[in-house]
C-alpha positions in Angstrom: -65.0 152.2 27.2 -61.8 154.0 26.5 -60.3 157.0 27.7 -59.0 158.2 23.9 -61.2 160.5 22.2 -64.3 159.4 20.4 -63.6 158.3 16.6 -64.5 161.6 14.3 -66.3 158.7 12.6 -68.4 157.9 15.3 -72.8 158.4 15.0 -73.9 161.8 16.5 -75.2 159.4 19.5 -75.9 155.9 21.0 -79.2 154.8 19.1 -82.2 154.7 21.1 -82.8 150.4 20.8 -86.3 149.1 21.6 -86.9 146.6 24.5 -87.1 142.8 22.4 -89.9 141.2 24.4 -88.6 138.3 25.9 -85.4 139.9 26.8 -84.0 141.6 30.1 -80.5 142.9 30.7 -77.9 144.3 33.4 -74.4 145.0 34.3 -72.2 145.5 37.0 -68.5 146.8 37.7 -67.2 143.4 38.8 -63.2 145.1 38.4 -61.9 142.6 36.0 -59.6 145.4 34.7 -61.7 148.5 34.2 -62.7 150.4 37.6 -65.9 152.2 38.0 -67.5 150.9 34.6 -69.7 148.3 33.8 -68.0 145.3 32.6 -69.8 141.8 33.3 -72.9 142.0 31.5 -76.0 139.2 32.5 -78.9 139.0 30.0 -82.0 136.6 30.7 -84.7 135.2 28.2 -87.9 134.0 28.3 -88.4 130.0 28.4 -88.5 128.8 24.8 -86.0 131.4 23.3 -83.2 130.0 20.3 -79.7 130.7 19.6 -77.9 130.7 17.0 -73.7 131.3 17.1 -71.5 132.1 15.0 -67.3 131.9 16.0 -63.8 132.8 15.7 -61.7 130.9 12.4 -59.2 131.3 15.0 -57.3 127.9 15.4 -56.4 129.3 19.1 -60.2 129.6 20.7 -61.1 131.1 23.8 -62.6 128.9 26.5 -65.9 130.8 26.3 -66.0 130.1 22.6 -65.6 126.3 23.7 -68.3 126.7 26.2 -70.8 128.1 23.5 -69.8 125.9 20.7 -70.8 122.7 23.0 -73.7 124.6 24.8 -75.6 125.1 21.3 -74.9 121.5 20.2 -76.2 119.7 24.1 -78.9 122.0 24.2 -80.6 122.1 20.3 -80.4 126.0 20.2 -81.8 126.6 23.4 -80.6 129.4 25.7 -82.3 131.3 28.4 -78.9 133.7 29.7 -76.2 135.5 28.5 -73.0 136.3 30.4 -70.6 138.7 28.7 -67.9 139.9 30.6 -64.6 143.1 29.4 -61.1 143.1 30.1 -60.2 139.2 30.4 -60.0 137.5 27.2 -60.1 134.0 29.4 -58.3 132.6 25.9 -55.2 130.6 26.3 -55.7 130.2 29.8 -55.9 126.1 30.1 -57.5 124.1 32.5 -58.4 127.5 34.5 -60.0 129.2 31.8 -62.3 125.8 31.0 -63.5 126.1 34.8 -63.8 129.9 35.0 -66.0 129.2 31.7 -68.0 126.7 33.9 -67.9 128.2 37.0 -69.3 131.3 35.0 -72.0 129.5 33.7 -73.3 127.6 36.7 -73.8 131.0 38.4 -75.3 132.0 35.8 -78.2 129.1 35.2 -78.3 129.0 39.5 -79.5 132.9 39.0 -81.9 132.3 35.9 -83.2 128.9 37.1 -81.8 126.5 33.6 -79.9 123.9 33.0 -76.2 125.7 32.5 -76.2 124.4 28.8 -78.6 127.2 28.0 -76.1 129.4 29.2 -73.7 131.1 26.6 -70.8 132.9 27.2 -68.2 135.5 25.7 -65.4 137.3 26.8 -63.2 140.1 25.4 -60.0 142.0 26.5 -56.1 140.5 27.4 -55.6 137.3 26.2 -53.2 134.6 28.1 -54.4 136.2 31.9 -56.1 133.8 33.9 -59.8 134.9 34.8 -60.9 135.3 38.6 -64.5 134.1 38.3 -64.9 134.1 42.2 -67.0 137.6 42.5 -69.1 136.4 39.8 -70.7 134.2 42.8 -72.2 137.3 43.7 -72.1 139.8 40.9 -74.4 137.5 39.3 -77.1 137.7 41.7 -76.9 141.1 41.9 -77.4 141.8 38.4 -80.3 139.4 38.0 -82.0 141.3 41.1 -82.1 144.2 38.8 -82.8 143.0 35.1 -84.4 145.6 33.0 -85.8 145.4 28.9 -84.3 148.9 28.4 -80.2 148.8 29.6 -79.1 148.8 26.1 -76.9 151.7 27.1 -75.7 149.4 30.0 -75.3 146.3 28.2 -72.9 148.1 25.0 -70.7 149.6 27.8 -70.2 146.7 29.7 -69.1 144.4 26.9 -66.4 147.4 25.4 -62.6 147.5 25.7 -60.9 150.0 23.8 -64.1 151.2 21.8 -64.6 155.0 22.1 -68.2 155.1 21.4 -70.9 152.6 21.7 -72.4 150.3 19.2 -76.1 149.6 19.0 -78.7 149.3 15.7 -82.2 148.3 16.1 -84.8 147.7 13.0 -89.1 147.2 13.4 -90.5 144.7 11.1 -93.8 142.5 10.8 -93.8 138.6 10.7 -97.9 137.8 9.9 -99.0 140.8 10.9 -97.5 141.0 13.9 -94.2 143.3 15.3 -91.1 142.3 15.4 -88.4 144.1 16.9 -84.1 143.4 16.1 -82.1 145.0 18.3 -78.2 144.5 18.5 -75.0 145.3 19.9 -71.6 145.0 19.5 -67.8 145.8 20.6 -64.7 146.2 18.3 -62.2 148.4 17.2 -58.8 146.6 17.1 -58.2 143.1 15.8 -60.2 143.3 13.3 -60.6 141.5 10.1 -62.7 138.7 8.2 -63.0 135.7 9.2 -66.1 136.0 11.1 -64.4 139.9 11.9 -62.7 139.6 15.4 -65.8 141.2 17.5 -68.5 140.3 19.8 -72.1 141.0 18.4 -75.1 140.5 20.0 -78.6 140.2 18.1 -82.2 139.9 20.1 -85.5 139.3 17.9 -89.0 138.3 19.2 -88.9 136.2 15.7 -90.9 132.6 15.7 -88.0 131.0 14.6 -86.8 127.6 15.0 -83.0 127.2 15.9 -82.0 125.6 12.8 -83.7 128.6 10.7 -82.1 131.4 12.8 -79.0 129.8 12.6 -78.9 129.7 8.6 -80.3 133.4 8.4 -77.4 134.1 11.3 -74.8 132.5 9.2 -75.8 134.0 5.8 -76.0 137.6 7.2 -72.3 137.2 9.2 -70.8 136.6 5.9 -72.7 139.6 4.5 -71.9 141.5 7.3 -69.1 141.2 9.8 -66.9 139.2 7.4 -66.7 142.6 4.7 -65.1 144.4 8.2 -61.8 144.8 8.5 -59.4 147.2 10.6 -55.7 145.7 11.0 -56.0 141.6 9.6 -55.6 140.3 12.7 -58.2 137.7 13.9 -58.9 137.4 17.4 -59.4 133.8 19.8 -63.0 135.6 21.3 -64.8 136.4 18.2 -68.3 135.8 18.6 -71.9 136.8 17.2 -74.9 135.3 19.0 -78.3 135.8 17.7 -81.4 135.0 19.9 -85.1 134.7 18.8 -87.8 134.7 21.7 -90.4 134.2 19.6 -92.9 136.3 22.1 -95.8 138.1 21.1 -96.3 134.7 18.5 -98.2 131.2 19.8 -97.2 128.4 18.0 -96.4 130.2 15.0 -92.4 128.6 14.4 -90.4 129.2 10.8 -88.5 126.4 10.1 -87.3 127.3 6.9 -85.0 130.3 6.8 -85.9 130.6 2.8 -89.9 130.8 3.9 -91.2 134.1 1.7 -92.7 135.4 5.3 -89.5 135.9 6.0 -88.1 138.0 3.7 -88.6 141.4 5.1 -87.2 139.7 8.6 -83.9 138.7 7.1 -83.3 142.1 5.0 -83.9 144.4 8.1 -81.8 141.7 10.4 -78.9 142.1 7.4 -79.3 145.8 8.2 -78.6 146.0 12.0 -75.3 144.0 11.5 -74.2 145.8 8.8 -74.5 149.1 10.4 -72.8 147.3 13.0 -70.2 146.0 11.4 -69.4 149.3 10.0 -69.6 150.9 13.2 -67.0 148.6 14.2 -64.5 150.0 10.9 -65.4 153.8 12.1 -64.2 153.2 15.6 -60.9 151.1 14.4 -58.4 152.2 16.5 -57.4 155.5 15.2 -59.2 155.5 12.5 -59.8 158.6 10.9 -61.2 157.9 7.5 -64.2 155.4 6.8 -63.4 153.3 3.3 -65.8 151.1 1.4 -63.3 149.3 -1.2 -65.5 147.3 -4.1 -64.6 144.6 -7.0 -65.8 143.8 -9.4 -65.4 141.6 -12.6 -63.9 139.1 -10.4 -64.0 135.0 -11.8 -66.4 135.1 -8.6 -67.8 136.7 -5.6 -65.3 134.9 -3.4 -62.3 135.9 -5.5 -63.6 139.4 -5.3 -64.0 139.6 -1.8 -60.5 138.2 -1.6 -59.1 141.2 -3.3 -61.1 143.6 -2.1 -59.8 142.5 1.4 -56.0 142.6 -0.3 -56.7 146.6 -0.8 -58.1 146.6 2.6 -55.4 145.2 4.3 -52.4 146.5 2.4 -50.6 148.2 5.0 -48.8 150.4 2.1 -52.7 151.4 0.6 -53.8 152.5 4.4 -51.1 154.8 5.2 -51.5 156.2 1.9 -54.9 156.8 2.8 -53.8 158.1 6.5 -51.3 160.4 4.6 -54.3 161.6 2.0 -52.1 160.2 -0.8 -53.8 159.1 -3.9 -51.1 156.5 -4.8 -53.0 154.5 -6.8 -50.1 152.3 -7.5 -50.2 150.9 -4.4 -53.8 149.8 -4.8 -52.7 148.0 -8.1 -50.2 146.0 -6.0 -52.3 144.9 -3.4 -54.8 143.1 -6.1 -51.7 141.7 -7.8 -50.6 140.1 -4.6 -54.1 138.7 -3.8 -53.6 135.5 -5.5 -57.1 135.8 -7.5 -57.0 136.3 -10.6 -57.2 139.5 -12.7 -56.7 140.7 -16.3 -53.7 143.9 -15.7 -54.4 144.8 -19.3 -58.3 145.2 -18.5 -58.2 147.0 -15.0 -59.9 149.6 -14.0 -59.9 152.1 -11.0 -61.8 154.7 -9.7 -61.2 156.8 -6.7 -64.7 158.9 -5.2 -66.2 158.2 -8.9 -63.4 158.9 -10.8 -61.7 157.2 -13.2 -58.2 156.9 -12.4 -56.5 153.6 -14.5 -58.2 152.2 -17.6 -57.3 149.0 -19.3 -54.6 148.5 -17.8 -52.7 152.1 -17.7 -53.5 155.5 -15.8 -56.8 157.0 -17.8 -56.0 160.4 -20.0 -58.8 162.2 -17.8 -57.3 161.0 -14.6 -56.7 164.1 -12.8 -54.9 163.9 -9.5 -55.9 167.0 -7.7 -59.4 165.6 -7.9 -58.6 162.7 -6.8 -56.3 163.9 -4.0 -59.1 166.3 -2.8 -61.7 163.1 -2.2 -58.6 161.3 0.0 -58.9 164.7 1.7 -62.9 163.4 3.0 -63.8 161.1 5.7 -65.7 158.9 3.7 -62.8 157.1 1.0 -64.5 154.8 -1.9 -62.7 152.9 -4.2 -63.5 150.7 -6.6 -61.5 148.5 -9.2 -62.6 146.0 -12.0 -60.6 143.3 -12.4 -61.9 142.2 -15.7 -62.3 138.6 -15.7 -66.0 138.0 -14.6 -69.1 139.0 -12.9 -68.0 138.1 -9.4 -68.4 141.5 -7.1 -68.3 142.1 -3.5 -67.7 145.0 -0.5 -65.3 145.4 1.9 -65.0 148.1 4.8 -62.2 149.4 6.5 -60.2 152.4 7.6 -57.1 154.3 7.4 -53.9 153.2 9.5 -52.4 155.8 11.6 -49.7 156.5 14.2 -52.9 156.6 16.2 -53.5 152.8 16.0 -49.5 152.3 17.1 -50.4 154.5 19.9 -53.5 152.4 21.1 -52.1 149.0 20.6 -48.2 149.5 22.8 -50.3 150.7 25.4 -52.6 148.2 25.2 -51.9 146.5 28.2 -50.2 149.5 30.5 
């Protein structure tokens, strides 16, 4: 966690997540950079428990992004630990990082009792320092001794870098009759921006799922999700979302078929944790003080409107305007003419918190800037723009840009 105040965008408190049955957790301060905070994080699951991944676009991985990657494919989905750890990015580290990344997980599967291939791994923090993995020898061990079902509190701290408050969601649904329980974390607040959104995010279900199903529900809810977050554009080498399905509670009860009715209520309420997660992750951006949901539409296609919606969102020029409480919609009109999509400039339309501000093409005769100034006064921003070409639409999140984010970042590593 850091020292810098807690985001005013921050929830009122940490929510309170329920235990996932099949699923312990712990954390010690193992001093990777952080003193006197939890920052290596071990979680265990029953025998028979699925993964599914998600990773960075990243052409510059992390070794622990590696690991998982191959760990998924040897094993079939299989995992029975999880070792997270803060401070050390253990990305662009070479040969080292690859054998801190094994070292890590043969510790790991000594203290669960699995084959080290159902071990994944992710790391966060300074990228290009080479990671000491040799207290993990013990630190393991030591968590493991003390594995709990209720640390969520634990397990968000320890994974956390320069968050200032931390990130948790948790939905009850019913599969058959019976309960199911989605729990999740996460960490983020700089370096973030779609392309799988530079994060670590953690889901835990007891869900009879095969591997193959809760990968494709995993997959379609990331880009629903985590890939409409965005803070500063910058993709990261670590970025990582596992989800994990213990299937307890269920006998031989498996869903193989993401697109299975039964399902459906499963997949909305799992959408819901990462979404408030993801947009956890845009109200603690670093500095942040406004929360902004920015939505096309009439876009040739949902991709093309994402793409533009992610050109407001990133347009340095349209968050500083936001930062400065500046309703300059100009600048928005720039950054969906540089998006490369395409879009009709004598059809657009914009509206700022519900108001109309340019129609077809020119500023609208009942535009009227001191409303429009007075909702960029708010912490919650929305704009929305049609682009007049089709029926594509889509969402993205993000925040202001302040000195504040300057600030965090050329201190990052003092």
């Amino acid at each position: 966690m850091s020292d810098l105040p807690v985001s005013p965008l921050a929830p009122s408190q940490f929510p309170g997540l329920l235990p996932v049955p099949g699923v312990e957790m712990g954390a010690v301060a193992a001093g990777l950079k952080y003193q006197g905070r939890p920052d290596l994080l071990l979680m265990e699951f029953k025998a028979g428990t699925v993964a599914a991944g998600v990773f960075t676009q990243s052409k510059m991985p992390a070794a622990p992004v590696d690991w998982s990657k191959s760990a998924l494919a040897t094993s079939g989905g299989r995992a029975r630990a999880l070792v997270v750890n803060a401070g050390n990015a253990n990305a662009f580290t070479g040969e080292k990082g690859a054998k801190a990344a094994l070292k890590t997980a043969e510790y790991a599967a000594k203290a669960v009792g699995c084959a080290q291939d159902e071990v994944l791994l992710a790391s966060t923090g300074v990228i290009g320092e080479p990671m000491d993995v040799t207290g993990f020898k013990k630190y393991i061990p030591r968590i493991h001794a003390g594995l709990s079902a209720n640390l969520w509190r634990d397990a968000a701290k320890a994974i956390s870098t320069t968050d200032t408050f931390l990130k948790g969601a948790c939905r009850v649904v019913d599969i058959g009759g019976k309960r199911v329980v989605i729990s999740g974390i996460a960490k983020g607040s700089g370096m973030i921006a779609p392309d799988m959104a530079t994060m670590l995010g953690f889901i835990f279900t007891n869900a009879p799922l095969s591997a193959g199903c809760l990968q494709a529900i995993l997959s379609k809810a990331t880009d629903k999700s985590f890939n409409n977050a965005t803070v500063d554009s910058d993709t990261s080498t670590n970025d990582t979302v596992f989800a994990f399905a213990t299937g307890a509670a269920f006998h031989d009860e498996i869903y193989e078929d993401a697109e299975d009715e039964n399902l459906d209520a499963f997949k909305r309420a799992m959408l819901e944790v990462m979404i408030d997660l993801a947009q956890q992750l845009v109200r603690d951006g670093e500095g942040a003080q406004k929360f902004v949901t920015i939505t096309t539409l009439g876009a040739e296609n949902d991709t093309a409107a994402r793409a533009i919606s992610r050109s407001v969102a990133n347009s340095p020029l349209v968050k500083t305007a936001i930062a400065g409480e500046d309703a300059n919609w100009g600048r928005i009109v720039m950054a969906i003419g540089k998006s490369g999509e395409e879009a009709n400039r004598d059809k657009l339309c914009i509206w700022i918190g519900g108001q109309l501000v340019a129609h077809k093409g020119m500023v609208s005769a009942k535009y009227d800037e001191a409303t429009a100034s007075a909702h960029m006064r708010t912490r919650e921003i929305d704009i929305k723009v049609d682009v007049g070409v089709g029926s594509g639409t889509a969402t993205v999140w993000t925040c202001d840009l302040t000195h504040g984010y300057i600030s965090i970042n050329a201190d990052y590593r003092s």
